[in-house]
C-alpha positions as CSV (number, residue, x, y, z in Angstrom):
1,X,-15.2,55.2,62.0
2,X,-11.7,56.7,62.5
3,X,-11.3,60.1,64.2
4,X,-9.7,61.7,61.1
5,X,-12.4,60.8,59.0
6,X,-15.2,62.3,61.6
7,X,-12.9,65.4,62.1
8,X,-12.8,66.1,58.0
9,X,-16.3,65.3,58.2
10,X,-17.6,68.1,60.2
11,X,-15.0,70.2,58.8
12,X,-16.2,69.4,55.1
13,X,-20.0,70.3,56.2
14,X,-19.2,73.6,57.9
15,X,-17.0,74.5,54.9
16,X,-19.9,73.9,52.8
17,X,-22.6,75.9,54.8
18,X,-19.8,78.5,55.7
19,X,-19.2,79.0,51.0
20,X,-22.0,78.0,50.0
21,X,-19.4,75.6,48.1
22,X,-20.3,72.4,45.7
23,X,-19.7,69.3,46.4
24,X,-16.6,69.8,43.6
25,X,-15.3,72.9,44.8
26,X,-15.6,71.5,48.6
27,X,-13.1,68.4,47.1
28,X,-10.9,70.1,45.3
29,X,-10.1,72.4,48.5
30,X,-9.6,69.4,50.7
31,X,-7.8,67.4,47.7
32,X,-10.1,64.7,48.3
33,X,-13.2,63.1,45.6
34,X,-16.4,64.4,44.9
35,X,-17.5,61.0,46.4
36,X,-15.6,61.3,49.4
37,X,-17.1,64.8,49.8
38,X,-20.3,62.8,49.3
39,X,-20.4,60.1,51.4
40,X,-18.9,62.8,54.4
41,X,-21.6,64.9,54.0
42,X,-24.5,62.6,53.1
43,X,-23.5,59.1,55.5
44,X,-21.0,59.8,58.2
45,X,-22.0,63.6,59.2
46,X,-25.3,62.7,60.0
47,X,-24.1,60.3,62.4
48,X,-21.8,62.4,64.2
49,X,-23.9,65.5,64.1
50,X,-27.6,65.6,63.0
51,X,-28.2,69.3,63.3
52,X,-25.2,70.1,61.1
53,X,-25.9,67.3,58.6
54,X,-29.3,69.3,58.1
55,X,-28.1,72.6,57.4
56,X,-25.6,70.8,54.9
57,X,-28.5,68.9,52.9
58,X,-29.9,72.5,52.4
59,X,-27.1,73.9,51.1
60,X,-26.7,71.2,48.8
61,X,-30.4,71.1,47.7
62,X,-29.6,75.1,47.1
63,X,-26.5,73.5,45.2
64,X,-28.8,71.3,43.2
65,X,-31.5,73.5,42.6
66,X,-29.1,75.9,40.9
67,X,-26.9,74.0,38.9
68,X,-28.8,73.7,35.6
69,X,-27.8,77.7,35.9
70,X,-24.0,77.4,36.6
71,X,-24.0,74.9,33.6
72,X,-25.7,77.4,31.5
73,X,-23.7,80.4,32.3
74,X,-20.1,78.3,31.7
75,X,-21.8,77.5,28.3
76,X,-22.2,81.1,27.4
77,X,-18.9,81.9,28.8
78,X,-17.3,79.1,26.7
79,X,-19.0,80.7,23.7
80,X,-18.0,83.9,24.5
81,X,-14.0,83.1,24.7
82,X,-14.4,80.9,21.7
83,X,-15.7,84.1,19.3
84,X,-13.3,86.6,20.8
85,X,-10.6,84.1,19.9
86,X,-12.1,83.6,16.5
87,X,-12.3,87.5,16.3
88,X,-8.7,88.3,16.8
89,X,-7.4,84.9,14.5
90,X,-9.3,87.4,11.9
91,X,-7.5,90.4,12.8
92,X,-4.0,88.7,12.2
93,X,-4.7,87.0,9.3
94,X,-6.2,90.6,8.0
């Protein structure tokens, strides 16, 4: 494995457990993929560092655990925008 790609590694996994981030915010702050961010975190970071891989894989499970509620939230957001939007079409056409 090349040096850069262990140094973005263990950067990758502390930025994680520093934000709390997802594996798609983590990527699109290091302008890399989600499975780059992936396969960093998942197959080269335990490798190079064990103990960080660990507290990674539990921010990620923390990740996973909650993302059913993310999704719903954005849902209700969408919905949200969409009928203010509807709302003020009404005002103008009124």
């Amino acid at each position: 494995m090349q040096n850069y790609i262990r140094k973005r590694a263990v950067k990758v996994g502390k930025y994680i457990i520093r934000t709390s981030a997802t594996v798609r915010q983590t990527a699109d702050v290091f302008g890399i993929s989600k499975s780059t961010v992936h396969k960093d975190v998942s197959e080269r970071l335990p490798r190079i560092n064990k103990e960080l891989a660990e507290e990674v894989n539990k921010v990620m499970m923390k990740n996973k655990a909650e993302r059913h509620i993310r999704g719903g939230e954005a849902t209700r957001q969408k919905y949200i925008s969409q009928s203010q939007n509807q709302n003020s079409n009404l005002d103008a056409i009124n």
